[in-house]
C-alpha positions as CSV (number, residue, x, y, z in Angstrom):
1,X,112.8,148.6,95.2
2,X,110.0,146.2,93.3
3,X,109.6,143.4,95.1
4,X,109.9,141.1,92.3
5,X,113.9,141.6,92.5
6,X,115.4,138.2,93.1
7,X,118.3,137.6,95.1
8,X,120.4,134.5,94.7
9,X,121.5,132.8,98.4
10,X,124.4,130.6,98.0
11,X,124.8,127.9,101.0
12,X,121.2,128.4,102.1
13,X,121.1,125.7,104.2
14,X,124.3,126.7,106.1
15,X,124.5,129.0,108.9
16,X,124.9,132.2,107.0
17,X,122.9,131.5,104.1
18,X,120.4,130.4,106.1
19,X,120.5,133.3,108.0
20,X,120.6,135.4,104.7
21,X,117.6,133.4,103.0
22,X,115.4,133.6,106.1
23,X,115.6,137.3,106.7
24,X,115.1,138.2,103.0
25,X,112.3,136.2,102.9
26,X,110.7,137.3,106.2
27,X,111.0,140.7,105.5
28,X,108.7,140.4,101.6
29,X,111.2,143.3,99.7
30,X,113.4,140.4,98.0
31,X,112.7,137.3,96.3
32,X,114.4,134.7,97.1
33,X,116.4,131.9,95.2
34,X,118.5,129.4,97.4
35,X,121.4,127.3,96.1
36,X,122.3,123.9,97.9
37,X,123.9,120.9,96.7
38,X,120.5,118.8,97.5
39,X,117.4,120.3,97.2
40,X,115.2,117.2,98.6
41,X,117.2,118.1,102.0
42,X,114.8,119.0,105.0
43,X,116.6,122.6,105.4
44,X,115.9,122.8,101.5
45,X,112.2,122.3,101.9
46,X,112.2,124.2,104.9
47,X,113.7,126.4,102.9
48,X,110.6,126.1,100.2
49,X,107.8,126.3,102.7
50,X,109.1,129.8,103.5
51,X,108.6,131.0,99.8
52,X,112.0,130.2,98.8
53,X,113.1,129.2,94.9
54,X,115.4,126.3,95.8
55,X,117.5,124.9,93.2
56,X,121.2,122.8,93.3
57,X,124.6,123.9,92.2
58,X,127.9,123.1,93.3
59,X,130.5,125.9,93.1
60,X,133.3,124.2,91.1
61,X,130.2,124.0,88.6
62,X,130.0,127.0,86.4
63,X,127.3,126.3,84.4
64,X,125.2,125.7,87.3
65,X,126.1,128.6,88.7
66,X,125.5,130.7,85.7
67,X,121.8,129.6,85.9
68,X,121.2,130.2,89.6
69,X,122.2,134.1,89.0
70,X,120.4,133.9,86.2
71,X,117.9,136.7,86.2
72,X,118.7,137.6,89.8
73,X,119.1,141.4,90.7
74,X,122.0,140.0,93.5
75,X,123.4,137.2,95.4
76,X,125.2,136.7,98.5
77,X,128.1,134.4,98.2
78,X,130.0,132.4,100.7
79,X,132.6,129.2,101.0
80,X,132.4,126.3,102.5
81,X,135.8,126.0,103.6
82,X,135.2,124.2,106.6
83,X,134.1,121.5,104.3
84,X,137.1,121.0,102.6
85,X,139.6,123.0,104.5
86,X,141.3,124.0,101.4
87,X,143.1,127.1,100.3
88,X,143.4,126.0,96.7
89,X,140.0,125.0,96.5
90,X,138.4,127.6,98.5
91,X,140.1,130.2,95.4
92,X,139.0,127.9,92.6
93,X,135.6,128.1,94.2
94,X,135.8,132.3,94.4
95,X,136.8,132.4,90.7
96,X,134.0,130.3,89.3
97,X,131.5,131.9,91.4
98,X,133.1,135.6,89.8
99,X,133.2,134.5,86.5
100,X,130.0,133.2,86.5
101,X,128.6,136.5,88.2
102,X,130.1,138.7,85.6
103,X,128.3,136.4,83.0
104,X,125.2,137.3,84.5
105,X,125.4,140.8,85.1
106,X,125.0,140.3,88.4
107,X,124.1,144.3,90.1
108,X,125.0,143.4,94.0
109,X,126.9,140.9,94.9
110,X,127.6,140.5,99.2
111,X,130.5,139.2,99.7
112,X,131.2,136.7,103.1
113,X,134.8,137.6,104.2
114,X,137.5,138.0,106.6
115,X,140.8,139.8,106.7
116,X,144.2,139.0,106.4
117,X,145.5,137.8,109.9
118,X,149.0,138.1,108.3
119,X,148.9,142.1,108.3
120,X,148.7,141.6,112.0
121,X,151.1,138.7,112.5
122,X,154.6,138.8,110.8
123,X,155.9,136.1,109.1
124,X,158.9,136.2,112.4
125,X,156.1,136.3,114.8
126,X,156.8,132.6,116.6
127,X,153.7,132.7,119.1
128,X,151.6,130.5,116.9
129,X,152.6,128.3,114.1
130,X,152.4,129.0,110.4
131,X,149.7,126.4,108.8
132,X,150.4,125.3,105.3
133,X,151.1,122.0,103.7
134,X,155.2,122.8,103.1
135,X,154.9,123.3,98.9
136,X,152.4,126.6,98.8
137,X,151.9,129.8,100.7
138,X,151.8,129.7,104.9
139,X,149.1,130.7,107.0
140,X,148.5,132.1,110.2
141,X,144.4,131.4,110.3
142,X,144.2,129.7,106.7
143,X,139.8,130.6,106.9
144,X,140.3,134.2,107.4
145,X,143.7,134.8,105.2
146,X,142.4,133.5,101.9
147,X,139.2,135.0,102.0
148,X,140.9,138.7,103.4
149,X,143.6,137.9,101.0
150,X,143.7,136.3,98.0
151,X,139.8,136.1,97.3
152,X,139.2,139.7,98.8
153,X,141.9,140.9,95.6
154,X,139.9,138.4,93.2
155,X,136.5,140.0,93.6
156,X,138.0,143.6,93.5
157,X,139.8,142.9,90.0
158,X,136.6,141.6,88.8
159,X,134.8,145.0,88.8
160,X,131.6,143.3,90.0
161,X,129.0,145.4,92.4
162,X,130.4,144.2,95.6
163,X,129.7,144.8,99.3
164,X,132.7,142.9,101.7
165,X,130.6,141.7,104.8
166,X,133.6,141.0,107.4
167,X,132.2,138.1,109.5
168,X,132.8,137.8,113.4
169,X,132.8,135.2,115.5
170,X,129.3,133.1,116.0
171,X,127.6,133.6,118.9
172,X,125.7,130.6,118.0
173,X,128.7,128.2,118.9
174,X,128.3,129.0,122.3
175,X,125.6,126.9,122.3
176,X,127.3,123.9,120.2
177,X,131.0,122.5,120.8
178,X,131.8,125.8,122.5
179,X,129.2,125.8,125.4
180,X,129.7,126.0,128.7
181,X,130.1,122.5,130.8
182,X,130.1,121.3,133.7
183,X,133.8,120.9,135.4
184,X,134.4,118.2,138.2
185,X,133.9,120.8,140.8
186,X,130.2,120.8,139.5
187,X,130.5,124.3,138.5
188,X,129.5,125.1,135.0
189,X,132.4,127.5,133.0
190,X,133.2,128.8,129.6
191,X,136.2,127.5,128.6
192,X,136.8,129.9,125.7
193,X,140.2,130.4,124.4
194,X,140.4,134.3,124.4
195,X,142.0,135.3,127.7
196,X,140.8,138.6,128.9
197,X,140.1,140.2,125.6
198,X,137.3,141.3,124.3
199,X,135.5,139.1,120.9
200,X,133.6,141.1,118.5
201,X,130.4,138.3,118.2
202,X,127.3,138.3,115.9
203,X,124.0,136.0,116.5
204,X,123.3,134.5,113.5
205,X,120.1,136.0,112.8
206,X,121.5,139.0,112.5
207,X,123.9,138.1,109.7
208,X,120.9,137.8,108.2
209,X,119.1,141.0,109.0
210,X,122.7,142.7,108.2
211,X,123.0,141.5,104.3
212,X,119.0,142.6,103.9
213,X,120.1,146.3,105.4
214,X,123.0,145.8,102.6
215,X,120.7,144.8,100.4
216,X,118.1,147.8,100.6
217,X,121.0,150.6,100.7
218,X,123.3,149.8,97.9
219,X,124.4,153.3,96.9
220,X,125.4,153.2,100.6
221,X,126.9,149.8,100.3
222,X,128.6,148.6,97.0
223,X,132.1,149.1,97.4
224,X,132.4,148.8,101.0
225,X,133.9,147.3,104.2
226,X,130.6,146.2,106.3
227,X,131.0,144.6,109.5
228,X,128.9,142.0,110.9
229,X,129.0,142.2,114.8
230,X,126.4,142.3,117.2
231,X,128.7,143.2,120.0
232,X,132.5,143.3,121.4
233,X,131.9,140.9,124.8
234,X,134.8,139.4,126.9
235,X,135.1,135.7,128.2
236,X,133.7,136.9,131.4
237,X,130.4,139.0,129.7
238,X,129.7,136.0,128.1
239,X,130.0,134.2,131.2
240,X,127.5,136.2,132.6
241,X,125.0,136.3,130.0
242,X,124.5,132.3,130.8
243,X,124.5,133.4,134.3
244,X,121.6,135.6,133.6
245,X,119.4,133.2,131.3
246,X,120.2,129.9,133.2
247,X,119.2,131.2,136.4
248,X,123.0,129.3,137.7
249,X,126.3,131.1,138.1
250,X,128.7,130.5,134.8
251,X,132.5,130.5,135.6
252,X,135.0,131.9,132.8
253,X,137.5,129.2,133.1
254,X,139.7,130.3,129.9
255,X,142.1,127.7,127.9
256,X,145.2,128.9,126.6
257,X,145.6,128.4,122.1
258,X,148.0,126.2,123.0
259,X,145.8,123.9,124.9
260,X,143.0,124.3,122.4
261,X,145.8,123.3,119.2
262,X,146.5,120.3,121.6
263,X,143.2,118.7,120.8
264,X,144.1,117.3,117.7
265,X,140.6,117.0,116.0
266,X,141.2,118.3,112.5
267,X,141.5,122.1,112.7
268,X,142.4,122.3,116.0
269,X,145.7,124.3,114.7
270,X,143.8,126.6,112.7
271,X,141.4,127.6,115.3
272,X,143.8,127.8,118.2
273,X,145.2,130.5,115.7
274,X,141.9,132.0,115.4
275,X,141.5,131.9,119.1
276,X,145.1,133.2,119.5
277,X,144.4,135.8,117.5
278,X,141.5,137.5,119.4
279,X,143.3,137.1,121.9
280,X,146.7,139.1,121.6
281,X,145.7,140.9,118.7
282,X,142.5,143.1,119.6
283,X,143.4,146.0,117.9
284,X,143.3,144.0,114.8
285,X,139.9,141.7,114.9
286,X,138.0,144.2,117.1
287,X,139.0,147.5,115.4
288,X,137.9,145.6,112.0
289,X,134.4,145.5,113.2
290,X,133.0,148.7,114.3
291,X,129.6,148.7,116.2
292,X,128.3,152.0,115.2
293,X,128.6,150.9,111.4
294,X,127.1,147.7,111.7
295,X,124.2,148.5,113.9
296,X,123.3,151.5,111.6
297,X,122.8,148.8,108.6
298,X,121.4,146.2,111.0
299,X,119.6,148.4,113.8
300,X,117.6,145.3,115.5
301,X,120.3,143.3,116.7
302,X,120.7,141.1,119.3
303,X,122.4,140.9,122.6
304,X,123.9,137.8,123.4
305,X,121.4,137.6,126.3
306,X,118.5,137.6,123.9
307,X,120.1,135.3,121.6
308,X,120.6,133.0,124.7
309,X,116.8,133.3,125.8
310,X,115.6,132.5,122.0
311,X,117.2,129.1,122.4
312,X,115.7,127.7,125.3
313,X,116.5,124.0,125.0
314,X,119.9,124.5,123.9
315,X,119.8,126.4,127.2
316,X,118.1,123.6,129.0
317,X,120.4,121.1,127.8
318,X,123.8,123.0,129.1
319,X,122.1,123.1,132.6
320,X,121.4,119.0,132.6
């Protein structure tokens, strides 16, 4: 591919996009052009430094939109719905950012998803709540069932170039609200919510990495299912990994979803769910995201030890 094809990053100073905008741009076969809402930001001129075209748009905006895909070969396109938490908003979001990729002729568009919890968890299922405001449609994990839902059906009406990228679970939050700490016993533990069952994970860097494989094979990738996964770890391999780069024993002290929707912070219902769901529906999440397929389009990926031993003040910092 000529390396003057441009690829529009939307959310490039997020985690993903980031992720996204720096690999492209390490790797010299893409241009790239990165969307945010503030280009004087410090990611955004990070960003810039790198190479990056950095320009703003907001994605209820469609004229702004139109002219960040304007002229670009592809885009990767994700929702901030952590932002607003909203189901109507996170679909008014996907249509504008269709409509205005169909304007453009957009050739590749990678799309950041997640499936359907619901085709796991009937509607008479009563282990976890349904989520929803009373008037619209119920949730199990609002995040994962409009995207895999309603949003997924959107982009494949639209009859736009599209690669589904299935997301997994950051390994990266390991090392932010999610990291170990240090119990009155003075032992430090993992107090993930996942029982004994295994959690399909992916560094960040190698979401990145994953949409540039995308990228560079699209006869191989338009129209499919791609899952992003570095590896399937339980709460006790994870454990362990610390164990290994701290140089201390980690515990794996697991919560229950219950415990974790007892928090009360906003969200703390949807991600128990989300936790819940890893944990007593495997099959599901984990048989979603098969390793062979996503190492083949992302073949430098990173164990969780590695990711660990990259961070080493984030590291430092769990240890005290």
């Amino acid at each position: 591919m000529p390396a003057t094809q441009l690829i529009t990053v939307i959310g490039a100073t997020g985690t993903q996009g980031g992720a996204v905008a720096r690999a492209l741009l390490a790797d010299g076969t893409f241009a790239v052009r990165a969307v945010t809402r503030d280009a004087t930001s410090a990611k955004a001129q990070a960003l810039t430094g790198l190479g990056a075209e950095v320009v703003e748009a907001e994605l209820t905006d469609e004229d702004s939109l139109r002219k960040a895909f304007d002229g670009a070969y592809g885009a990767y396109v994700v929702t901030p719905f952590w932002e607003h938490r909203s189901p109507e908003r996170e679909l008014t979001e996907v249509r504008t950012l269709i409509s205005a990729a169909r304007a453009t002729q957009l050739q590749h568009v990678v799309w950041s998803t997640l499936e359907d919890t619901r085709e796991a968890i009937p509607a008479s299922d009563t282990r976890m709540p349904l989520l929803g405001d009373g008037r619209g449609e119920a949730y199990r994990v609002p995040h994962f069932d409009v995207k895999g839902g309603a949003a997924d059906a959107l982009f494949a009406e639209s009859g736009l170039p599209v690669t589904y990228l299935l997301m997994s679970f950051y390994w990266d939050q390991l090392l932010g609200d999610l990291k170990p700490q240090r119990d009155d016993d003075g032992t430090l533990a993992l107090h993930l919510p996942v029982g004994t069952a295994p959690v399909a994970g992916i560094a960040s860097d190698d979401i990145g990495r994953t949409v540039l494989g995308i990228l560079q094979q699209p006869s191989q990738t338009i129209g499919a299912r791609i899952p992003a996964v570095s590896d399937i770890l339980t709460g006790q391999e994870m454990a362990a990994a610390f164990t290994t780069v701290l140089g201390e024993d980690v515990a794996y002290r697991p919560l229950t979803a219950e415990q974790f929707r007892g928090f009360g912070f906003p969200g703390a219902d949807e991600l128990g769910n989300m936790f819940q769901y890893y944990a007593e529906f495997p099959d599901s999440y984990n048989g979603r995201r098969d390793l062979e397929t996503a190492h083949a389009v992302n073949p430098r990926w990173l164990r969780l030890t590695d990711f660990l031993a990259a961070h080493p003040e984030d590291v430092a910092a769990i240890r005290g």
